[in-house]
C-alpha positions as YAML, in Angstrom:
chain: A
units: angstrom
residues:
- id: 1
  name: UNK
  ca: [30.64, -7.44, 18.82]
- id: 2
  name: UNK
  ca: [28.18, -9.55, 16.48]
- id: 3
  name: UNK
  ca: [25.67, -8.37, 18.35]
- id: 4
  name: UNK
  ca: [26.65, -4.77, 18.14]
- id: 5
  name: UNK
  ca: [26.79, -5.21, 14.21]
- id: 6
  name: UNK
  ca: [23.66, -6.57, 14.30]
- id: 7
  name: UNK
  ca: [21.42, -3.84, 16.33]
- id: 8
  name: UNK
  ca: [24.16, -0.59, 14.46]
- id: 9
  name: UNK
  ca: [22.12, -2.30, 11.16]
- id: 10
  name: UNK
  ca: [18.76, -2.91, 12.62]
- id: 11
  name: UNK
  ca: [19.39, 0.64, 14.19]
- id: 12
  name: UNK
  ca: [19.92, 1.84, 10.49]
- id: 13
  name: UNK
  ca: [16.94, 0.75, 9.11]
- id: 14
  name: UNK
  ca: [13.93, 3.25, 9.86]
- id: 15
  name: UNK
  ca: [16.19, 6.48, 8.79]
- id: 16
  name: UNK
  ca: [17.43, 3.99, 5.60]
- id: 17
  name: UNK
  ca: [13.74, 3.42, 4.18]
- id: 18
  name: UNK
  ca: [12.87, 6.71, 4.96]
- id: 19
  name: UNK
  ca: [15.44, 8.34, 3.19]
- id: 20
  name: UNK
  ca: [14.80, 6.04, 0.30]
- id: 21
  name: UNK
  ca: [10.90, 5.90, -0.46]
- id: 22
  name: UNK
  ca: [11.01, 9.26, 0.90]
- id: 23
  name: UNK
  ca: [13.23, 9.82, -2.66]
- id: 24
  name: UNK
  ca: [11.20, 8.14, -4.54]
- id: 25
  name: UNK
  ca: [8.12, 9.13, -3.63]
- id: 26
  name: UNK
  ca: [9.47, 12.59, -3.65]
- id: 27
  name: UNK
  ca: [10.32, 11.96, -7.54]
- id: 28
  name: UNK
  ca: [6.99, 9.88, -8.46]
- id: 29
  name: UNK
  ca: [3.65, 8.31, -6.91]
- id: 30
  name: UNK
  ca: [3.00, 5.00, -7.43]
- id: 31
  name: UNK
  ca: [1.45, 5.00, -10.85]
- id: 32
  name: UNK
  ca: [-2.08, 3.16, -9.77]
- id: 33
  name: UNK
  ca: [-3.98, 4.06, -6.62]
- id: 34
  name: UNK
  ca: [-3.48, 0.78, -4.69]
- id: 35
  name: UNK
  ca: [-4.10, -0.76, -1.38]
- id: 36
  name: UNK
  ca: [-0.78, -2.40, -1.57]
- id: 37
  name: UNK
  ca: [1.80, 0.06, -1.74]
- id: 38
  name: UNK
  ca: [2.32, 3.36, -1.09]
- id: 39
  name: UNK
  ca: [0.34, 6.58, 1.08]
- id: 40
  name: UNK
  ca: [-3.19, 5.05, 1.79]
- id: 41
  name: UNK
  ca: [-5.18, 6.68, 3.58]
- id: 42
  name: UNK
  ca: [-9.19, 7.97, 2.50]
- id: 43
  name: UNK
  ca: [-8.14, 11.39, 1.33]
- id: 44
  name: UNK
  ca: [-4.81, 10.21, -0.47]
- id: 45
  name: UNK
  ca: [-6.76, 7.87, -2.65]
- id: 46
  name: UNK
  ca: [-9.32, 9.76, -3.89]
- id: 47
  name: UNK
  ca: [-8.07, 10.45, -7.01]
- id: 48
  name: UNK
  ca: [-4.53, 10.88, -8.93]
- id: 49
  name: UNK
  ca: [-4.15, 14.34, -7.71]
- id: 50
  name: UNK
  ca: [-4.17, 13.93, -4.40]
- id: 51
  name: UNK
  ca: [-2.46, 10.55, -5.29]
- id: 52
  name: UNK
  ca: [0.25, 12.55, -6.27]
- id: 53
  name: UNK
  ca: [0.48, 15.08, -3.95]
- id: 54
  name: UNK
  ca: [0.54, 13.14, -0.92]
- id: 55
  name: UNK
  ca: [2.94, 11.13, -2.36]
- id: 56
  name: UNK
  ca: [5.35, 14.15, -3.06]
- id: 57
  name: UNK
  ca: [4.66, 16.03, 0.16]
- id: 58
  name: UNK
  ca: [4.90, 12.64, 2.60]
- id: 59
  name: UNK
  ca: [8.41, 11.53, 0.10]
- id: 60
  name: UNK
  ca: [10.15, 15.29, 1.27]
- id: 61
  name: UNK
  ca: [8.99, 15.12, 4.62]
- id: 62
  name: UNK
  ca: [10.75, 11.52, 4.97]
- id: 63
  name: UNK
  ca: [13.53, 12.47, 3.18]
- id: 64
  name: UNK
  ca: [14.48, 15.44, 5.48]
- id: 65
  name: UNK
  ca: [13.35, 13.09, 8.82]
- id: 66
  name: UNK
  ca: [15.94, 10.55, 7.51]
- id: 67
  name: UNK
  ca: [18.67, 12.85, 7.15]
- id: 68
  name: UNK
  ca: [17.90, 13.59, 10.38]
- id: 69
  name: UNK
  ca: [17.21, 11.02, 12.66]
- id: 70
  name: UNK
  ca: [20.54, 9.09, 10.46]
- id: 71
  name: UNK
  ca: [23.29, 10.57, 12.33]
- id: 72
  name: UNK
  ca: [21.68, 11.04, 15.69]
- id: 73
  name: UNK
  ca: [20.96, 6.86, 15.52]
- id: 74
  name: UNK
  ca: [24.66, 6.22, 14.51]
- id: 75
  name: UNK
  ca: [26.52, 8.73, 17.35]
- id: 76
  name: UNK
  ca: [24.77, 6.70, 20.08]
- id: 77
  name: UNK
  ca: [25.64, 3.22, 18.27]
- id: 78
  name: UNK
  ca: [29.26, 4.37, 18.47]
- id: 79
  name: UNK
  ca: [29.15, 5.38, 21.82]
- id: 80
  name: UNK
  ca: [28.12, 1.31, 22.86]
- id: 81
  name: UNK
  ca: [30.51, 0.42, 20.61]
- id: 82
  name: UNK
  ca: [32.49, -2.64, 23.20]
- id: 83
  name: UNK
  ca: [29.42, -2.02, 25.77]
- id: 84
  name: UNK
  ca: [27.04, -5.53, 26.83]
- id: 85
  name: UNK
  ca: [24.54, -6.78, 25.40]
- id: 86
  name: UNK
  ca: [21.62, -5.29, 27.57]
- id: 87
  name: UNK
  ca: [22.84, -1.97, 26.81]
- id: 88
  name: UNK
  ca: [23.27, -2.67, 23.30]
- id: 89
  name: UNK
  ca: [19.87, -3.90, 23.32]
- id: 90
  name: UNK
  ca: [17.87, -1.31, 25.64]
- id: 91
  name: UNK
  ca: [19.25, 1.89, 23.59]
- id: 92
  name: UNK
  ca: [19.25, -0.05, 20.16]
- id: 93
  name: UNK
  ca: [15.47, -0.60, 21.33]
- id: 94
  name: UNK
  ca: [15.02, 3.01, 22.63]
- id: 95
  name: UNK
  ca: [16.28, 4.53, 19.54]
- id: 96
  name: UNK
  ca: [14.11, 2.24, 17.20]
- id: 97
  name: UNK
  ca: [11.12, 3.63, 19.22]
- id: 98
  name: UNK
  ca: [12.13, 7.27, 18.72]
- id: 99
  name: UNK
  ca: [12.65, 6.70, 15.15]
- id: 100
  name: UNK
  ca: [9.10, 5.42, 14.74]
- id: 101
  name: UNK
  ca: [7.67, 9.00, 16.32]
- id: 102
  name: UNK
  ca: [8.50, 10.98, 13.34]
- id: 103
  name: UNK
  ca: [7.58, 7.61, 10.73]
- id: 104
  name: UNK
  ca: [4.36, 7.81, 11.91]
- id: 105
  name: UNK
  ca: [3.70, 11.42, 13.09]
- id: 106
  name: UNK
  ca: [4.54, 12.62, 9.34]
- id: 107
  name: UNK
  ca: [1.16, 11.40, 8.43]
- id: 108
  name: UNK
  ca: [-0.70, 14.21, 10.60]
- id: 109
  name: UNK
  ca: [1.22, 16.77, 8.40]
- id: 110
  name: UNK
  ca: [0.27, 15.24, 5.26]
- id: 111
  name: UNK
  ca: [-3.16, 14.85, 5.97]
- id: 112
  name: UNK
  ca: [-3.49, 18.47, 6.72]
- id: 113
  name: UNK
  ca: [-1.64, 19.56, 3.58]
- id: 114
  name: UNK
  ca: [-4.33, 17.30, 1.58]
- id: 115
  name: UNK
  ca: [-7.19, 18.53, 3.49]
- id: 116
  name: UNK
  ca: [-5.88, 22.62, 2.72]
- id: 117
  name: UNK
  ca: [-5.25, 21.74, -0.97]
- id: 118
  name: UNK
  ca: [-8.00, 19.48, -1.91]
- id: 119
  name: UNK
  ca: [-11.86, 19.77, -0.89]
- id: 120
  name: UNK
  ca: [-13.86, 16.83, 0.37]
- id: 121
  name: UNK
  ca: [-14.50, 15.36, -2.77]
- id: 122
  name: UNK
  ca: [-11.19, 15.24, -4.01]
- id: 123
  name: UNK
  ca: [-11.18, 18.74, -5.99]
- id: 124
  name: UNK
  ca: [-8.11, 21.01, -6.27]
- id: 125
  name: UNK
  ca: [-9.28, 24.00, -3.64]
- id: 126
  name: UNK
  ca: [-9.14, 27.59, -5.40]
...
């Protein structure tokens, strides 16, 4: 069962920060462009425009991937609910790796949105 508790909270974790940062990021940027903290890529850190709106269109698209992937990580958690370790640990492991397609594959979006609303240098397109 300790082990159970463990992996349901390790399980947890992806959709948790996502539907956090995606919140706050949603609400406000990280006030200075950084290499620390936040969306970094090229285009993001051009200047505090597109700073800003990467910030708010990666925060919503976390947000609503969090919602999502939230219950459909806890329903199969329940299901192993009393099951062994392995399986605890295969499908704990399984789901993690799902939950990391959508983490990741939210930057392709962004990108895109940046690269329709801003030009190369950084400049609000007309």
């Amino acid at each position: 069962m300790g082990f159970w508790i463990y992996m349901f909270f390790m399980v947890l974790t992806i959709p948790a920060i996502m539907i956090i940062f995606g919140r706050i990021f949603m609400k406000k940027a990280p006030e200075k462009i950084n290499w620390v903290f936040g969306y970094r890529t090229r285009r993001s850190m051009m200047n505090k425009d597109t700073w800003a709106f990467a910030h708010k269109y990666i925060g919503r698209l976390w947000w609503i991937c969090g919602l999502v992937l939230l219950p459909l990580s806890v329903i199969p958690m329940l299901l192993l609910l009393g099951k062994d370790k392995d399986m605890v640990g295969g499908v704990g492991a399984a789901i993690t790796i799902v939950q990391m397609i959508p983490l990741v594959g939210t930057i392709f979006p962004t990108e895109r949105a940046l690269k329709k609303n801003f030009d190369d240098n950084g400049w609000p397109r007309s």
